[in-house]
C-alpha positions as CSV (number, residue, x, y, z in Angstrom):
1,X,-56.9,-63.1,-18.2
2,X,-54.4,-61.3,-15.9
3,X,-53.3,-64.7,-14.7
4,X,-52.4,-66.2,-18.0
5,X,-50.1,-63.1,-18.4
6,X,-48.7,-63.2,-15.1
7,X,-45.7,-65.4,-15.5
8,X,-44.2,-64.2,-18.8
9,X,-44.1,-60.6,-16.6
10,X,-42.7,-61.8,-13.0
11,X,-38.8,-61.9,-14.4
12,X,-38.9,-58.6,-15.9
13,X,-40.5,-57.4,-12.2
14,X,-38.0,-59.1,-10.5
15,X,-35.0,-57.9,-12.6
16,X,-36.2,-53.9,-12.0
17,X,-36.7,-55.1,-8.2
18,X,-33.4,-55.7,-7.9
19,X,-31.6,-52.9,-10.2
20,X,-34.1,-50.5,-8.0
21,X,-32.6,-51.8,-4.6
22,X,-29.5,-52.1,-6.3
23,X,-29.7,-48.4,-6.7
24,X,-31.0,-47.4,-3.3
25,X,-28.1,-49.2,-1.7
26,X,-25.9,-47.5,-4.0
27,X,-27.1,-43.7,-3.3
28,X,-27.1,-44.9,0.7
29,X,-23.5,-45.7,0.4
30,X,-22.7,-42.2,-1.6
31,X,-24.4,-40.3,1.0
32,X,-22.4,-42.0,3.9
33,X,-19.3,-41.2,2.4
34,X,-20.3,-37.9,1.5
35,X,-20.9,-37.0,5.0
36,X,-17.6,-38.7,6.5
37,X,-15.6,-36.3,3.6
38,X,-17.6,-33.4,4.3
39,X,-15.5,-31.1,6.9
40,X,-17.3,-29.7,9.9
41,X,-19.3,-26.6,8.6
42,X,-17.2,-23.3,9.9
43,X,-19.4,-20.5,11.3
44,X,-20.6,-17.5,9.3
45,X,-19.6,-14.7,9.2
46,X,-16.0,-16.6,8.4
47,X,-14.0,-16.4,11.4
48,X,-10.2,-14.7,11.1
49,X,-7.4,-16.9,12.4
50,X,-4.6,-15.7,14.3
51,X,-1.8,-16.7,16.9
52,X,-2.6,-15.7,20.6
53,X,-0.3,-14.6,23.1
54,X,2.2,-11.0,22.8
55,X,0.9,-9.4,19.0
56,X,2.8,-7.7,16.5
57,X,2.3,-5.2,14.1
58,X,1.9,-7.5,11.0
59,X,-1.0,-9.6,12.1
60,X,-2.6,-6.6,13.6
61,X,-2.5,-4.5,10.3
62,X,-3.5,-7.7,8.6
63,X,-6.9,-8.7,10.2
64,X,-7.5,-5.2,10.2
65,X,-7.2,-5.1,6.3
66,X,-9.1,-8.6,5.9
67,X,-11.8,-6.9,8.0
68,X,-12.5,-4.2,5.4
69,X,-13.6,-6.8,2.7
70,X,-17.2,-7.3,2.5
71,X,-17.2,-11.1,3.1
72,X,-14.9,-10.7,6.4
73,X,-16.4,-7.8,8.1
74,X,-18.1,-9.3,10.2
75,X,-15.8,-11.6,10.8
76,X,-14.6,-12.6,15.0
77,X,-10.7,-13.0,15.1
78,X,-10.0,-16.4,16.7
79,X,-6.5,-16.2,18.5
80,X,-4.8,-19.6,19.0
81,X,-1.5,-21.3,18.5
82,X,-3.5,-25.2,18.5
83,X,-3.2,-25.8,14.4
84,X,-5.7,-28.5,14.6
85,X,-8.4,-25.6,16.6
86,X,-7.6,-23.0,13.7
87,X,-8.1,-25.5,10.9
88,X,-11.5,-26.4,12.0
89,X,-13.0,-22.7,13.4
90,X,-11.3,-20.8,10.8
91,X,-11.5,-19.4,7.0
92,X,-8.3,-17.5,6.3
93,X,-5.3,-18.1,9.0
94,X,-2.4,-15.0,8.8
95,X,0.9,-15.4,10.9
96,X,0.6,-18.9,12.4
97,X,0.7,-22.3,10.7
98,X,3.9,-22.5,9.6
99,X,2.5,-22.4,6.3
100,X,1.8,-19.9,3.3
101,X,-0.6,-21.5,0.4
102,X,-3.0,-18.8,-0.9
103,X,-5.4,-21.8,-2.1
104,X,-6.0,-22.5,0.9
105,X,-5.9,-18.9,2.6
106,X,-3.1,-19.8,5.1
107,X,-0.9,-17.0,5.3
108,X,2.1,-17.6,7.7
109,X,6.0,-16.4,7.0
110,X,7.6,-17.8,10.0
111,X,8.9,-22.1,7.6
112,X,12.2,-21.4,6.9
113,X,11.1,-22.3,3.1
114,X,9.4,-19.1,3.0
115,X,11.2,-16.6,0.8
116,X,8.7,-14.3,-0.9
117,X,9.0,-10.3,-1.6
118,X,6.1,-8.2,-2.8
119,X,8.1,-8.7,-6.0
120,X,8.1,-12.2,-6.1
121,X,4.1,-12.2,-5.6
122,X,3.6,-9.1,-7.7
123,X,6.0,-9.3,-10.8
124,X,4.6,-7.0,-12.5
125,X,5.2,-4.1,-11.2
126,X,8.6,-2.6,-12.2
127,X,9.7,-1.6,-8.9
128,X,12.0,-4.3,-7.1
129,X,11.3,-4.8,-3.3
130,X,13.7,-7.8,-1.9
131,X,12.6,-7.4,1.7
132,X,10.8,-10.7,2.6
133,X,7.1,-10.3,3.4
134,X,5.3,-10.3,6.8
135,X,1.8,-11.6,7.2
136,X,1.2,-8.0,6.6
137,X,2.7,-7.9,3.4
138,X,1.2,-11.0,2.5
139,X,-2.4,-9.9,3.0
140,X,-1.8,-7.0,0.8
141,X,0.0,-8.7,-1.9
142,X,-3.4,-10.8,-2.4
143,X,-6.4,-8.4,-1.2
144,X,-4.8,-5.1,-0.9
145,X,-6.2,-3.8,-4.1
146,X,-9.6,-4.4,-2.7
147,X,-8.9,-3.2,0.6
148,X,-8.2,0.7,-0.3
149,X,-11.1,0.5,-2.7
150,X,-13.1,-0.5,0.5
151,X,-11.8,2.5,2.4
152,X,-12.3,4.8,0.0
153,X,-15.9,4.1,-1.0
154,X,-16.9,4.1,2.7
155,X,-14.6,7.1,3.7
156,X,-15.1,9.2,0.7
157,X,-17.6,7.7,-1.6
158,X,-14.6,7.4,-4.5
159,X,-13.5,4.8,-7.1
160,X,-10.1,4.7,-8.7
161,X,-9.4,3.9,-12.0
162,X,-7.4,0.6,-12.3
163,X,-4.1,3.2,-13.6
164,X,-4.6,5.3,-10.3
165,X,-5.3,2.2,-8.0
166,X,-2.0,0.3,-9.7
167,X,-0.5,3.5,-8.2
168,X,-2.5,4.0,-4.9
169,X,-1.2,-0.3,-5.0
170,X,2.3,0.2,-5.1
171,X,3.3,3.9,-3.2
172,X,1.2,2.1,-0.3
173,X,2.8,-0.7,-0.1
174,X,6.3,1.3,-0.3
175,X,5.4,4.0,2.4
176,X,3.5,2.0,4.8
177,X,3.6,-2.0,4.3
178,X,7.4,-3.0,3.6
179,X,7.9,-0.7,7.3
180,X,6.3,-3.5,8.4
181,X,7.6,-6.2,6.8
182,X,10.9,-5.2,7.5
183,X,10.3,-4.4,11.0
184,X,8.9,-8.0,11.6
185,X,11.7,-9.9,9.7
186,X,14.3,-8.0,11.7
187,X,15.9,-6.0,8.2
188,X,18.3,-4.0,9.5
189,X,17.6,-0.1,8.1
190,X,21.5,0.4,7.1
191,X,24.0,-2.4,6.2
192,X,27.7,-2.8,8.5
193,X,26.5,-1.1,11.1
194,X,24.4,0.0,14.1
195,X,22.3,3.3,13.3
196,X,23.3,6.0,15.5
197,X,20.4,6.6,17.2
198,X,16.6,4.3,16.8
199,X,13.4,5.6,16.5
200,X,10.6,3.9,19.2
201,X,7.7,6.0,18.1
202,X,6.7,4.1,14.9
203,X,3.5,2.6,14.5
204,X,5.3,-1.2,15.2
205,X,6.8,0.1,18.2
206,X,3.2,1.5,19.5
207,X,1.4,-1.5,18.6
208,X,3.8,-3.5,20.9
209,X,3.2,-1.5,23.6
210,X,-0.1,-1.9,23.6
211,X,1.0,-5.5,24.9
212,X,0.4,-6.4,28.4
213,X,3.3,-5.2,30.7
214,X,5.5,-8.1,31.8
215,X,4.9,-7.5,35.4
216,X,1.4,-8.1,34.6
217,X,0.0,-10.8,36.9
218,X,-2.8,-11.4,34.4
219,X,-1.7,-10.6,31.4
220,X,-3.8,-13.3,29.5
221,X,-6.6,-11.7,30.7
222,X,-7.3,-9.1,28.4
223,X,-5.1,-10.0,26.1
224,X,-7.8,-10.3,23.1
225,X,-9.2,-6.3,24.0
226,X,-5.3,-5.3,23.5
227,X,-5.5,-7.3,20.1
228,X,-8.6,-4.9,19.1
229,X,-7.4,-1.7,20.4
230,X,-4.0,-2.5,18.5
231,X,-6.1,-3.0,15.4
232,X,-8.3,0.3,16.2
233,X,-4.4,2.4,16.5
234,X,-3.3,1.0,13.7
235,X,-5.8,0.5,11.4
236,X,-6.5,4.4,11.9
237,X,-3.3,4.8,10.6
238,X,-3.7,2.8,7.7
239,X,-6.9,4.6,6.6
240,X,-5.5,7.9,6.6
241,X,-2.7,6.6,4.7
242,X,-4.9,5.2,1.9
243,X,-6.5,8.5,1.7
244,X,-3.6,10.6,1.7
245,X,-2.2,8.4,-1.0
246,X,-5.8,8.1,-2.9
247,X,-6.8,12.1,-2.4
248,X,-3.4,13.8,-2.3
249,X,-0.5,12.0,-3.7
250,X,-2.1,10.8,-7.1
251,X,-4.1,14.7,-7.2
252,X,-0.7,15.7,-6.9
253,X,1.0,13.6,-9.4
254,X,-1.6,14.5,-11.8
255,X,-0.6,18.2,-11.4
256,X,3.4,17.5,-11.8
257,X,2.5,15.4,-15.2
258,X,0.0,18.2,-16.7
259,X,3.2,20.7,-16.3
260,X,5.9,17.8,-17.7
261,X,3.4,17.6,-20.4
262,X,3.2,21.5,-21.2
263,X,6.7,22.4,-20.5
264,X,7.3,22.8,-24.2
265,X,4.8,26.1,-24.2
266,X,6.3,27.4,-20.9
267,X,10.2,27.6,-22.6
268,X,11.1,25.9,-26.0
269,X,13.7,23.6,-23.7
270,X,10.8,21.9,-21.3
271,X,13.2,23.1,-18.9
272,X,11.1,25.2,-16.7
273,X,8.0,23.5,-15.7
274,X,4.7,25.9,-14.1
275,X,2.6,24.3,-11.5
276,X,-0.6,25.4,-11.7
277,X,-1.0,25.4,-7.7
278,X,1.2,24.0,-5.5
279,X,2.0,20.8,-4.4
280,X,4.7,18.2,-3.5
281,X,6.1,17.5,-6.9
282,X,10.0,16.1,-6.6
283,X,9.6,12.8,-5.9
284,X,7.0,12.8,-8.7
285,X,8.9,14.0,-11.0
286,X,11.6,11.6,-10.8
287,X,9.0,9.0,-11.7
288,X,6.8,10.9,-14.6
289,X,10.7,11.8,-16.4
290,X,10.9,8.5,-16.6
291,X,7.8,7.5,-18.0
292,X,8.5,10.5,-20.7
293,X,11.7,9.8,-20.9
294,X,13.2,13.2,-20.7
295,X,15.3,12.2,-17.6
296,X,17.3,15.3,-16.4
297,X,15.7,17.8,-18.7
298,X,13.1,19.6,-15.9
299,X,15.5,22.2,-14.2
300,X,13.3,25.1,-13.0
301,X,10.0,24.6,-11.4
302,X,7.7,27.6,-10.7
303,X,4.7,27.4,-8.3
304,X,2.9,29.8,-6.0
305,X,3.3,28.7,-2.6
306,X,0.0,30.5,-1.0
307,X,1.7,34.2,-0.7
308,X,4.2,34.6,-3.1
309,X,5.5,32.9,-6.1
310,X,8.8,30.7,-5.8
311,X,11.1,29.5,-8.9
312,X,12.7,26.2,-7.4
313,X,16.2,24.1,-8.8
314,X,15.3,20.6,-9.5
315,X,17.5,19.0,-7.0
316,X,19.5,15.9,-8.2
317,X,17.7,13.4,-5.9
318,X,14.3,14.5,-3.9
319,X,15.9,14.6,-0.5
320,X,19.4,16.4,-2.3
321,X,20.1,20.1,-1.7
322,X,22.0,20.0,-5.0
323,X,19.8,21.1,-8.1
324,X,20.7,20.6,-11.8
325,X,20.3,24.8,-12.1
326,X,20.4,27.2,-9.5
327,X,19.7,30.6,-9.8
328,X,22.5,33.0,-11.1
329,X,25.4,33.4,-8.8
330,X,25.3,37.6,-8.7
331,X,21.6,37.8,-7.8
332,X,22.0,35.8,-4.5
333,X,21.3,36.6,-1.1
334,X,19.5,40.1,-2.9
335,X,16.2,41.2,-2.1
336,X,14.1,43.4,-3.4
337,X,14.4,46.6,-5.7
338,X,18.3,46.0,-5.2
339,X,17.8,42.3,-7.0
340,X,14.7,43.6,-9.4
341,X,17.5,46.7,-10.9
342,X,20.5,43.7,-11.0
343,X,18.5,41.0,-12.6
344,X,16.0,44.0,-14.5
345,X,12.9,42.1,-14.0
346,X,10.3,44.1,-11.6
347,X,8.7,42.8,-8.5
348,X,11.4,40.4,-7.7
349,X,11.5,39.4,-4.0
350,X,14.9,37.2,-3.3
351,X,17.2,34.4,-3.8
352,X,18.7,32.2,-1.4
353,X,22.3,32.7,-0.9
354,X,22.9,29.2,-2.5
355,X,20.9,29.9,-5.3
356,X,18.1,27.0,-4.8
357,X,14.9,29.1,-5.0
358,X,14.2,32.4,-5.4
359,X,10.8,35.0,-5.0
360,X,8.5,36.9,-6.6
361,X,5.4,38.9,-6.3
362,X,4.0,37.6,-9.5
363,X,4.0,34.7,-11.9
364,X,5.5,37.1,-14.6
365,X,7.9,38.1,-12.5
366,X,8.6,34.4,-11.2
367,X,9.1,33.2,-14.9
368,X,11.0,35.9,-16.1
369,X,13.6,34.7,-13.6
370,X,13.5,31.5,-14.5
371,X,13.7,32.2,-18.1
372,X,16.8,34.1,-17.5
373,X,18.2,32.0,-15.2
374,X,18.1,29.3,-17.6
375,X,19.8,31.3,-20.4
376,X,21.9,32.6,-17.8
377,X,25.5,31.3,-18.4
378,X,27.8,31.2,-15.0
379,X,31.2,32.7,-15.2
C-alpha cells in the first residue's frame, strides 16, 4: 500500500529537501556576515575616552561631568592619542579625534571646521554666548541638564522643576563653563589690548599645575593619578557650584521676584521694593524687570541685613556705584537723632555721604525713608 503511493510523493519530498537546505545555507550565510559587521563588543561599564599626555581643564571638568550620569559612573577613563585604540575601547570620546558628531558621542573642538557656541547648540535660550565651545562646554551643552540633577539628588536629595533647572542650566554655564571654554580657545578677556595684570589662581590655571613638572624625569609615570586628582580639584568645584546655583541663587531669585511682584502694595509707583530677608538681589533684578517689563521702574530696595535695616539705590548696572535714586542730598553723611530731627522720621541711623544707602533701626523707619526719598525732589 505505502509502495504504490510512494512515487506520486518523492517530488514533493524532494522539492521541501531542497527549499529546506536552501534555507539553512541561507541563515548560515546571514549569520557569517552578521558576525564580520558586528564591531568588537566594548567593555561595561562604558569606558571614557580621552587624550593622554599634559591635561587641561576642559577634558578634566568633562569626564568628571560624564562620570555623574548613571550609565558612566562607573566608567575607567582611557587616555590615548591612537584614534583607531579609542574607537575600539571606547563609548563617548571628549577632546581628541578631531571630530565633534553627537550621534556618535565624539566630542572634540580642536578640526578647524568646528565653530559651535553654547548658542549655536542651545538656541533656545535667549542669552547669546559667541565664545566657541571646549570639550567642556560641549559635554554640558548635551548632558549638563542631567548632570546637576545628579548632583543635587546625591548631595542634597532635591529635584528642580524644569523652569528652575532651565535657570540652574544657563547661570552655570555663564559663571563656571564659558571660563573654561574661553580659557581653552585662548579668548582674550578684553579686546586691543593686554590686561594689566593676569590672574594664575583660577581653577584652569590649578588644574595645569597639577601636571607633571617639566624637569620631571618620569613624567609619564603617573601621569593618569594627576588626571584623577585634577578631576577630584575640579570637580569639587563644580559641585559646590551647582549647589550654590541650585540652593542659593534661584532661593534668592525667588525672593527678588515675590518683592517685584508686590511692589505695587509697598508704594503705588513699584518703586520701592521690600525684601523679606536679605539676599543678593541686583543682578536679579536686572533679569526679572525684564521679564515684567518694568525696566528702570525699581529705584529703592529695603532689606534687613542681619542688624539693622538698609534702604539701598538701584544702581544703573549691578557692578555700578551710580543708582537711578539716591537718598536726598541734605540727609547725607548724618547719623543719628541729628538725621532722624532733619529727615523727621524716628530711629534713623545714617546715610552714606554719596547717598547710595542709608540705616535704620526698624523697617518703619527704613520705609519711611524710602518713601520720602522717593517723593523727595532735589534742588
Amino acid at each position: 500500500m505505502v509502495t504504490r503511493f510512494l512515487p506520486r510523493f518523492l517530488p514533493k519530498l524532494h522539492k521541501e529537501f531542497l527549499r529546506v537546505n536552501q534555507l539553512r545555507k541561507y541563515r548560515s550565510n546571514m549569520s557569517e556576515v552578521s558576525e564580520e559587521s558586528t564591531p568588537a563588543k566594548r567593555s561595561t561599564p562604558p569606558t571614557i575616552g580621552t587624550h593622554n599626555g599634559t591635561f587641561h581643564c576642559d577634558e578634566v571638568v568633562a569626564c568628571f561631568m560624564l562620570k555623574q550620569l548613571p550609565e558612566y559612573e562607573n566608567s575607567e577613563i582611557f587616555r590615548s592619542r591612537d584614534d583607531k585604540a579609542l574607537q575600539e575601547k571606547c563609548e563617548i570620546i571628549v577632546d581628541v579625534g578631531s571630530e565633534f558628531d553627537h550621534g556618535k558621542k565624539w566630542y572634540d573642538h580642536h578640526q578647524l571646521t568646528f565653530k559651535d557656541t553654547f548658542s549655536t547648540l542651545r538656541p533656545e535660550f535667549e542669552e547669546k554666548f559667541d565664545i566657541r565651545l571646549s570639550s567642556a562646554g560641549l559635554v554640558y551643552c548635551y548632558y549638563g541638564e542631567r548632570v546637576i540633577q545628579s548632583i543635587l539628588q546625591r548631595e542634597r536629595n532635591l529635584q528642580l522643576s524644569p523652569q528652575n533647572l532651565k535657570l540652574a542650566f544657563l547661570q552655570i554655564y555663564r559663571n563656571f563653563i564659558s571660563e573654561l571654554d574661553a580659557i581653552d580657545n585662548g579668548v582674550p578677556m578684553f579686546e586691543g589690548g593686554e590686561p594689566r595684570y593676569k590672574i594664575s589662581t583660577h581653577l584652569s590655571a590649578r588644574v595645569g599645575k597639577l601636571n607633571p613638572s617639566w624637569q620631571d624625569s618620569n613624567r609619564s609615570a603617573d601621569q593618569d593619578q594627576r588626571f584623577h586628582q585634577a578631576m577630584a580639584v575640579a570637580g569639587k568645584e563644580l559641585v559646590e557650584n551647582v549647589l550654590e546655583v541650585a540652593c542659593s541663587w534661584i532661593a534668592a531669585r525667588d525672593h527678588v521676584r515675590a518683592a517685584l511682584e508686590q511692589a505695587k502694595t509697598v508704594h503705588p509707583s513699584g518703586e520701592i521694593l521690600l525684601l523679606d530677608k536679605f539676599c543678593p538681589w541686583k543682578s536679579h533684578l536686572v533679569d526679572l524687570e525684564k521679564e515684567y517689563q518694568v525696566e528702570g521702574v525699581p529705584k529703592l530696595v529695603v532689606f534687613n541685613d542681619g542688624s539693622s535695616w538698609r534702604v539701598a539705590g538701584v544702581p544703573l548696572t549691578p557692578s555700578s556705584f551710580i543708582g537711578r535714586k539716591f537718598l536726598p542730598t541734605p540727609w547725607r553723611g548724618l547719623r543719628d537723632d541729628e538725621l532722624s530731627e532733619l529727615a523727621g522720621i524716628k530711629d534713623l541711623v545714617f546715610v552714606h555721604h554719596t547717598g547710595f544707602i542709608g540705616g535704620a533701626k526698624t523697617q518703619e523707619a527704613a520705609l519711611a525713608m524710602a518713601t520720602k526719598s522717593i517723593e523727595f525732589v532735589e534742588n
